[in-house]
N, C-alpha and C positions, 0 to 999 in steps of 0.2 A: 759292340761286343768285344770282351778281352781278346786279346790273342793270347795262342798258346805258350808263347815267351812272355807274355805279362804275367799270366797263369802261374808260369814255372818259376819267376822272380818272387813273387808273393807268395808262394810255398817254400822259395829259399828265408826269405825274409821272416816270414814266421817260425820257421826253424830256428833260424839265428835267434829271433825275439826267443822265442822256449827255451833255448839252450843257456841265454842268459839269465832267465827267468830260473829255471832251477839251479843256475849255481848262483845266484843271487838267496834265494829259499835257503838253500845247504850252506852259506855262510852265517844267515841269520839261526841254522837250527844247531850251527857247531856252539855259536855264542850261547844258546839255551840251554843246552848242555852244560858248556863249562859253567854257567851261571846256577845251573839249579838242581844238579844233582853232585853227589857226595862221592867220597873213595872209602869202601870198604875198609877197614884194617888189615893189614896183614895180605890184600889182596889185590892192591893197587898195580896199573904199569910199571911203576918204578920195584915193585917188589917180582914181577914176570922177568923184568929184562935183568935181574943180576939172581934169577932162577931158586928164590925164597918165598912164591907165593903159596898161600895156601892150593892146595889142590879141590877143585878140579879147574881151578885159575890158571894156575903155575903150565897148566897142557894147553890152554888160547894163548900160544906165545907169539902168531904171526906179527904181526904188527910189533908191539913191542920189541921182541929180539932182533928186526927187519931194523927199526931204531938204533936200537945199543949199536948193532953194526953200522951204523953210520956218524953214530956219535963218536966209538970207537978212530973211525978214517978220518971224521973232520973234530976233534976235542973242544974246538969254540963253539958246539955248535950244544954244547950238555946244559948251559944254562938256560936253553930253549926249548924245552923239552915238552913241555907243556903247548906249546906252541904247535913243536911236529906232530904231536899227536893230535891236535886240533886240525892242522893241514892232512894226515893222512885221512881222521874222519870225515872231513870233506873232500876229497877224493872218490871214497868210497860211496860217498853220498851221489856223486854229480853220474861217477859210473853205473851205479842202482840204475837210473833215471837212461841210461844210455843203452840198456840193455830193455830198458820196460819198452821204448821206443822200438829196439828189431824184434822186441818180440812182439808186439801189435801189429810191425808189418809184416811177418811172419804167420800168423794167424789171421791176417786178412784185413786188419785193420790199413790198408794202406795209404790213406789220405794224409796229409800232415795233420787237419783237421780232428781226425778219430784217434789220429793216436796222443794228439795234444789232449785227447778228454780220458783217455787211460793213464796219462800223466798225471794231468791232474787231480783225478779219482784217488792214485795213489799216494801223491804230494803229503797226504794227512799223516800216512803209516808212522813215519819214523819219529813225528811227533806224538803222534799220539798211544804207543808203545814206548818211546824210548824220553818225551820230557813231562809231559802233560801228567800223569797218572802221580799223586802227592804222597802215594806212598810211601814205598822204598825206593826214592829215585838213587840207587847205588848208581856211580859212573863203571860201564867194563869196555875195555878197546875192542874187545871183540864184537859189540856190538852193530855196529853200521856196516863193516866187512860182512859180516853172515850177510844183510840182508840182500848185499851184490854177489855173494858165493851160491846164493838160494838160487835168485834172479836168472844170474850166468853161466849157472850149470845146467838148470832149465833150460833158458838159451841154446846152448851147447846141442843139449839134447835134442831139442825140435828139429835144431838145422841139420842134427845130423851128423853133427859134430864129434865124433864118439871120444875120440883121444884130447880132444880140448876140455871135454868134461872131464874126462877121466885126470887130466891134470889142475883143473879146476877143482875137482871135489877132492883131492889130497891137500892143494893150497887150503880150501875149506876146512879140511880137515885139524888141518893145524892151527887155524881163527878157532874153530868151533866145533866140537863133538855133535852136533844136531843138524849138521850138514848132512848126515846118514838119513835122514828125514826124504832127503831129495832120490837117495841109492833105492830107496825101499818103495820108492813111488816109480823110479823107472822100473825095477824087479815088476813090479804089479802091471804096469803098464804092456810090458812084454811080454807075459805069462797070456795073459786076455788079448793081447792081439797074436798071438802064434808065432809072435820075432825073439823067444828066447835064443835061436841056436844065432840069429844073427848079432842080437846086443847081448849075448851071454859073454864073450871073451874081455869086454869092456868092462862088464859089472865087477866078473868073477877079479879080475885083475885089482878093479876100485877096491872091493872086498877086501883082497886081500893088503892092500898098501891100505886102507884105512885097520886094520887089525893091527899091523906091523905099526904102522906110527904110534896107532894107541899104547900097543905093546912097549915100546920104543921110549915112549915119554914118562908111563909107568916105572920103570926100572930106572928110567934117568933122574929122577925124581920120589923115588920111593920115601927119601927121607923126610918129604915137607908132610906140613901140618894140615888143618882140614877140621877144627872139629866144629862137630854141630854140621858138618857138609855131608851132601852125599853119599862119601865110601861110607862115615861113622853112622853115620844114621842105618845103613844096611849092615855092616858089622853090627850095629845096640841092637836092630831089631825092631827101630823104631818108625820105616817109614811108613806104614800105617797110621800112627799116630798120626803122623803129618799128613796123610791126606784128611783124617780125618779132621785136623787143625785148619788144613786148606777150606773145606766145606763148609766149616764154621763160618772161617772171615769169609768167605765170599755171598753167605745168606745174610749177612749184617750191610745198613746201609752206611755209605757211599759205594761200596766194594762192591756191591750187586750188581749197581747198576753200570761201573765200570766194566764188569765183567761183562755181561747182557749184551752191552754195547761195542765192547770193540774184540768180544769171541764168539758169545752165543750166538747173536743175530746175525755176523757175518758167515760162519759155520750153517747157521740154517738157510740162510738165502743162498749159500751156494752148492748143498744138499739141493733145495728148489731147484736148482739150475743146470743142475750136474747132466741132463740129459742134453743140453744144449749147449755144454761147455765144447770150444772150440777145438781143442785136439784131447787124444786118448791119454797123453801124460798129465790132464790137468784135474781130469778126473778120477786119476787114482793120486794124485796131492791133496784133490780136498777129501779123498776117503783116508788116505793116510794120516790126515791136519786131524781126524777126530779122533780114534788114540792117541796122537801126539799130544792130543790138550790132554786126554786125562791121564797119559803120565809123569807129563810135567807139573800136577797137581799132586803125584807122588812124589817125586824126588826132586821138587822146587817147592818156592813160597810164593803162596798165592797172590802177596803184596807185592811182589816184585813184574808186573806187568809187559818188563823188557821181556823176562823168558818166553814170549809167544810173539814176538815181533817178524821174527823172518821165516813161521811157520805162515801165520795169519798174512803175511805178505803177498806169499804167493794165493793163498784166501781169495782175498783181495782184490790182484790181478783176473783171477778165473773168472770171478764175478764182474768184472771192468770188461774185460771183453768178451762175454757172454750175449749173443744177440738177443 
């Protein structure tokens, strides 16, 4: 029979194996990336960090402008730029995974074991939201960051963390506007457990520094361009139209059944499961994940697959640790 230092060696040991494991993955899926998705016009990194991107681009500056300031302090470092942003996206990637791990031993998963199978469960996401889908694989840097700001502000939240989130969902905030995704699943969460007067000064706070930033980047930027995006499509009048364009492509095949597959069925299986899902914040995420998909069928394009990637993440995860 093992003993319990044999025991304890071979759950450090598989640890170590995992932790190589996924950042072995997240170097292969930086490469997939750079390899098989495009830059937008007009909306690239390189147009974020000298503050000419189109909007609602030009406001996911983390990353990016986190760059220029370093390119800025070290100037050999500008003809690599492509690179840093390859090395931050795996960063973010390796951290995603570092955070799925204390939240599975948070939620009870404590083995190395179980939480190696929640790892794994989710290993797919970021390919299969962010390379896989041959649509519109547009490249955006804000992409892999959201899906560690989703993760870790969740994180935050379980442990109880209140001001870590609260500093987390502002850093989010400035990757990504749908970080408010996670604000509006705590609001829910604390409303139905009776804890609003105790996470009310957290939120209202988040609130209002996510307003102020919005506020903030709007004015600092009013002058960029955008059409065909977002603000123009609600200034024409036309986002209707676009959902209704969304609906199209997504009843036509290939796009149905990509849809089917990495929204619909995950969304309904964790509907199924929502009564067994493991803490009260995960159940108002996947109630929150189902407006979120059909707004961003309003004011996104259906082709574009990344946009549900660090909603369906957390998805995902619910259903991953769901007993």
């Amino acid at each position: 029979m093992a003993s319990a230092r044999d025991v304890a060696e071979r759950g450090r040991l598989a640890s170590a194996a995992g932790v190589l494991a996924v950042m072995a993955i997240g170097a292969v899926f930086c490469d997939a990336r750079a390899r098989s998705t495009g830059m937008m016009a007009g909306s690239t990194p390189f147009h974020v960090m000298i503050g000419e991107a189109d909007t609602p681009f030009q406001y996911r500056l983390l990353v990016p402008k986190t760059l220029y300031v370093i390119v800025t302090i070290f100037p050999g470092l500008v003809s690599h730029m492509r690179t840093l942003l390859g090395l931050a996206e795996w960063l973010f990637f390796v951290g995603t995974f570092a955070c799925v791990g204390r939240l599975s031993a948070r939620l009870g998963a404590g083995t190395t074991a179980a939480r190696a199978r929640v790892v794994l469960a989710l290993l797919v996401a970021p390919f299969a939201y962010l390379v896989l889908p041959p649509f519109r694989p547009f490249y955006n840097a804000s992409d892999t960051p959201s899906l560690f700001f989703f993760l870790a502000s969740t994180l935050a939240l379980i442990a109880e963390r209140r001001w870590a989130f609260f500093v987390l969902f502002l850093l989010g905030t400035a990757n990504r506007e749908t970080i408010f995704v996670v604000w509006l699943a705590a609001l829910l969460a604390a409303v139905r457990s009776g804890a609003l007067r105790r996470e009310g000064p957290v939120l209202l706070a988040s609130f209002v520094g996510f307003v102020g930033l919005k506020a903030a980047l709007a004015v600092a930027y009013s002058g960029n361009g955008g059409a065909g995006l977002v603000q123009l499509r609600f200034a024409n009048g036309d986002h209707g139209l676009r959902a209704l364009w969304n609906l199209r492509a997504l009843s036509g095949w290939p796009m149905a059944a990509w849809f089917a597959a990495l929204v619909v069925l995950p969304l309904g299986v964790a509907l199924g499961l929502r009564r067994n899902l493991a803490h009260p914040l995960l159940r108002a995420l996947v109630d929150v994940a189902v407006p979120t998909v059909a707004g961003l069928l309003v004011v996104g394009n259906a082709d574009e697959f990344r946009m549900f990637a660090d909603v369906m993440t957390l998805v995902l995860f619910a259903v991953a640790t769901a007993p």
